[in-house]
C-alpha positions in Angstrom: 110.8 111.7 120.3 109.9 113.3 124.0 108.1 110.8 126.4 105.2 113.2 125.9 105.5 113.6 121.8 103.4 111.6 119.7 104.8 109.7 116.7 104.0 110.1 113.4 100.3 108.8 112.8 99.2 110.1 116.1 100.2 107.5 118.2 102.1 106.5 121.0 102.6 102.9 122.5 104.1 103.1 126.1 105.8 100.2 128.0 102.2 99.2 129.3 99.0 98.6 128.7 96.1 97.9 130.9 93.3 95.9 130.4 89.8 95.8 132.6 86.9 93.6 131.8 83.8 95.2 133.3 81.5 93.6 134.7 78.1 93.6 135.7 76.6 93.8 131.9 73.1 92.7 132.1 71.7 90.4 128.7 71.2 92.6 126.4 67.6 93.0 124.5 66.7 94.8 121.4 66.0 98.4 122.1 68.6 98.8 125.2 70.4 101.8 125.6 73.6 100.5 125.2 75.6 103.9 126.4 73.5 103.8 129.5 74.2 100.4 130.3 78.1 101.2 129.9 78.1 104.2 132.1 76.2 101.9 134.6 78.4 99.2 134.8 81.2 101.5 134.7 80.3 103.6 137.8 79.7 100.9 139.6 83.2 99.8 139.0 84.3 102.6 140.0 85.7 104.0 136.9 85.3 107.4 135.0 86.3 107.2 131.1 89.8 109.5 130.4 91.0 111.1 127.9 92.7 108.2 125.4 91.0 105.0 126.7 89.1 102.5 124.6 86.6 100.9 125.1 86.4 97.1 123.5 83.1 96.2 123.0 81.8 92.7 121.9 79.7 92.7 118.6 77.3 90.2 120.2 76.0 92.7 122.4 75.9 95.6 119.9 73.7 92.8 117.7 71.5 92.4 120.8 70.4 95.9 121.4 70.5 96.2 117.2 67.8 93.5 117.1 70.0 91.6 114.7 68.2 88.3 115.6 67.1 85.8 113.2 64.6 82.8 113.7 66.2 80.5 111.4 62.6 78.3 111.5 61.2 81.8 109.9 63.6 81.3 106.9 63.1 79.4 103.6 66.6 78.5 101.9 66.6 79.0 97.9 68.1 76.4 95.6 71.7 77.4 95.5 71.8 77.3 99.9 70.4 73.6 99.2 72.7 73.0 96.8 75.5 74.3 99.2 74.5 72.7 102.2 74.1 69.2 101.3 78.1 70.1 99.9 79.2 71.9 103.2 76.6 69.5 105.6 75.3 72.7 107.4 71.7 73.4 108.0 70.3 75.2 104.7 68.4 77.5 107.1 71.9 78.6 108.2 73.2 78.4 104.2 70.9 80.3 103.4 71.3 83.1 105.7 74.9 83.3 105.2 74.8 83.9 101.3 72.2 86.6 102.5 75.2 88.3 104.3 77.9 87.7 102.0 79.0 88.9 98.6 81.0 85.6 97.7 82.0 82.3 98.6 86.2 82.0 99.6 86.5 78.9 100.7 83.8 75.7 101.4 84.5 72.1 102.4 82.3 69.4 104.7 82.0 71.3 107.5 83.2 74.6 106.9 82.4 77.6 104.5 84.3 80.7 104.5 82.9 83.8 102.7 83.2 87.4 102.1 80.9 89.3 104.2 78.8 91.9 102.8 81.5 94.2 104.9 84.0 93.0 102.8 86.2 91.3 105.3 86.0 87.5 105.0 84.6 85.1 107.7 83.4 82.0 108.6 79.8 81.6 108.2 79.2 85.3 107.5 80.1 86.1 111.2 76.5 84.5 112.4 76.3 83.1 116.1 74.1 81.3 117.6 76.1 81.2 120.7 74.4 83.0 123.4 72.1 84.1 120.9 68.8 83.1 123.1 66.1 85.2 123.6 62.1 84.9 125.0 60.5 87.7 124.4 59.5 87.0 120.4 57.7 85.0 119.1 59.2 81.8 117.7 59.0 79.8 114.3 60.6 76.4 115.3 64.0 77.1 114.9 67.5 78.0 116.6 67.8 81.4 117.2 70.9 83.5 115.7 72.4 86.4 115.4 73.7 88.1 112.7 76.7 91.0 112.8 75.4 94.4 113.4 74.1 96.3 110.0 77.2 98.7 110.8 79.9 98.5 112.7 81.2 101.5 112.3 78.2 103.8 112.6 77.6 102.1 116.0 81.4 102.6 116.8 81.2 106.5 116.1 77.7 106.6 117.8 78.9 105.3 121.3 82.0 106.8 120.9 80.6 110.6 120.7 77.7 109.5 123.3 80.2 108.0 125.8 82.8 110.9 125.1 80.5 113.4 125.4 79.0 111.8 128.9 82.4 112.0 130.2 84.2 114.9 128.8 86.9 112.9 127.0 87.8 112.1 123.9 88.4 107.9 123.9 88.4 105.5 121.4 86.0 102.6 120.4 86.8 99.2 119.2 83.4 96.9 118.5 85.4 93.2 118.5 84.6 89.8 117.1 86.3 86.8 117.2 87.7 84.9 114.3 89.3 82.4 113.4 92.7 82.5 110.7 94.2 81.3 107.8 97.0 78.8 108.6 96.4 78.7 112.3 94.5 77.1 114.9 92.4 78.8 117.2 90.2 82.5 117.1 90.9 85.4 118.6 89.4 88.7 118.4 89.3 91.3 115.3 87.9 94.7 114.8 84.8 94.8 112.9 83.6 98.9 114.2 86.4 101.7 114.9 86.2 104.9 115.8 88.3 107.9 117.7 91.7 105.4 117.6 93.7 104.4 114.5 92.6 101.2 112.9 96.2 101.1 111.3 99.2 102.7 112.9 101.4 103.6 109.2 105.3 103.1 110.0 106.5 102.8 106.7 109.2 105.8 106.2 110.8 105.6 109.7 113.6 104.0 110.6 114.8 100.8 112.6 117.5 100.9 115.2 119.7 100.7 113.0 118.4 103.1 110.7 117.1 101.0 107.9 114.0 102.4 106.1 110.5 101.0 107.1 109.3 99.7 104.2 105.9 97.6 104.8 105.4 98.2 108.6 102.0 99.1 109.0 100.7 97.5 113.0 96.8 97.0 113.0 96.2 98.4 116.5 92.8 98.0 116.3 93.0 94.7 115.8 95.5 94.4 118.3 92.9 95.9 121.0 90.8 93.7 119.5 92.7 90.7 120.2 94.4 91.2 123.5 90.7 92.3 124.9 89.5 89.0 123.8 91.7 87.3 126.1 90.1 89.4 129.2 86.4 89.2 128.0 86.3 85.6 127.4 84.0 83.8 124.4 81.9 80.9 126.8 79.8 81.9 129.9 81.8 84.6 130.9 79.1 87.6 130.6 82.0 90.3 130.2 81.5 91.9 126.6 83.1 95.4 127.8 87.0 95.5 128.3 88.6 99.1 129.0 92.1 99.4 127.7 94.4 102.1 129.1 98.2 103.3 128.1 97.5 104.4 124.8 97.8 107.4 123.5 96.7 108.5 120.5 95.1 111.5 118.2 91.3 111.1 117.0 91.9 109.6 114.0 88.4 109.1 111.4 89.7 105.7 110.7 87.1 103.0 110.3 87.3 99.1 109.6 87.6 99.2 106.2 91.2 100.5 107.3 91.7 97.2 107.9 90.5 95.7 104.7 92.6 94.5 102.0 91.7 95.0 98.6 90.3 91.9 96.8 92.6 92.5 93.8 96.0 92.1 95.8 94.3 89.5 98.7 96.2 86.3 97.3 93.6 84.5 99.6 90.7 85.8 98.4 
């Protein structure tokens, strides 16, 4: 393969990558023009989108503008979220809301209840945050305010995509991130829950090794690996840097979304 070819899949993976955080993103409120923010915050950093970047763009913020907020005092948990809660020790309010965003229950213990969200990947507590989830300019019921995942991912992801790529006259690829924690180990990092322009899976299998053994099951999540190494830039605390612009890879458009990622519940031995 020339240093200019792409592989098979449409992708190429140099030696580097670069990552960027950008910063200056205000707090985001229901209604803001997310794109218009981005191109914002990008000029002032000095930096004009090019053909094969990505942009890495936290959920949380994509919820903001969405309106995805939930007044958990405004919500009235059913028998089986009292049920659950008093099993689980989690506010029912909270119960409640997460068996509204799910389609089953994976895993539940004292303290912890793991479910399949309604987008079919599965997640602790349906994905709902109620870290820097404030806001002052509803009217409040009494409770904690949350936020829930954005409706879809993936339509947001191809809508600021085609804005953004238009706005700048390149096609680039867009990741919308959360963070997530894993089977068998400790710690969370961040996953792709919105994909659009870039592969969501980068499909190996039928080329060969160095030593020219058949690929067999190779099959890199590179959305999730943008996902994941963005995280580490972004930060999850007080950080205020939900925009991280990745550079270095080169790729075809590719109509992948997130369910790319998914694996099917009939051969998920952790389902």
């Amino acid at each position: 393969m020339t240093a200019g070819a792409l592989a098979a899949g449409g992708l190429r993976v140099g030696s580097e990558l670069t990552l960027r955080a950008i910063g200056g993103i205000p707090t985001i409120e229901p209604g803001d023009d997310l794109v218009e923010i981005v191109v914002a915050s990008l000029s002032r950093a000095g930096i004009a989108l090019a053909q094969g970047d990505v942009l890495v763009i936290a959920s949380k913020i994509v919820s903001r503008a969405e309106g995805c907020f939930v007044d958990l005092g405004g919500v009235t948990p059913g028998d089986q979220a009292l049920r659950l809660a008093e099993e689980v020790e989690k506010d029912p309010r909270l119960v409640e809301l997460v068996l509204r965003e799910s389609i089953g229950i994976s895993r539940k213990k004292p303290g912890a209840l793991i479910v399949r969200h309604r987008l079919g990947f599965v997640s602790a507590n349906a994905g709902i945050d109620a870290s820097n989830a404030g806001r002052s300019d509803a009217p409040h019921h009494g409770g904690p305010w949350v936020l829930t995942l954005p409706r879809d991912p993936d339509a947001s992801a191809r809508d600021l995509r085609a804005r953004l790529s238009e706005r700048f006259g390149a096609e680039i690829g867009v990741v919308i991130s959360d963070s997530w924690g894993r089977p068998f180990r400790r710690g969370t990092m961040g996953f792709a829950i919105g994909v659009a322009g870039v592969p969501a899976v980068w499909d190996r299998r039928g080329a060969s090794d160095r030593y020219g053994r058949v690929l067999e099951a190779t099959e890199p999540a590179v959305a999730d690996s943008l996902a994941a190494a963005a995280d580490l830039v972004a930060g999850q605390a007080d950080e205020g840097r939900p925009l991280t612009l990745v550079r270095g890879l080169h790729f075809q458009t590719s109509s992948d979304s997130s369910r790319a990622l998914l694996r099917e519940p009939e051969v998920d031995l952790y389902a």
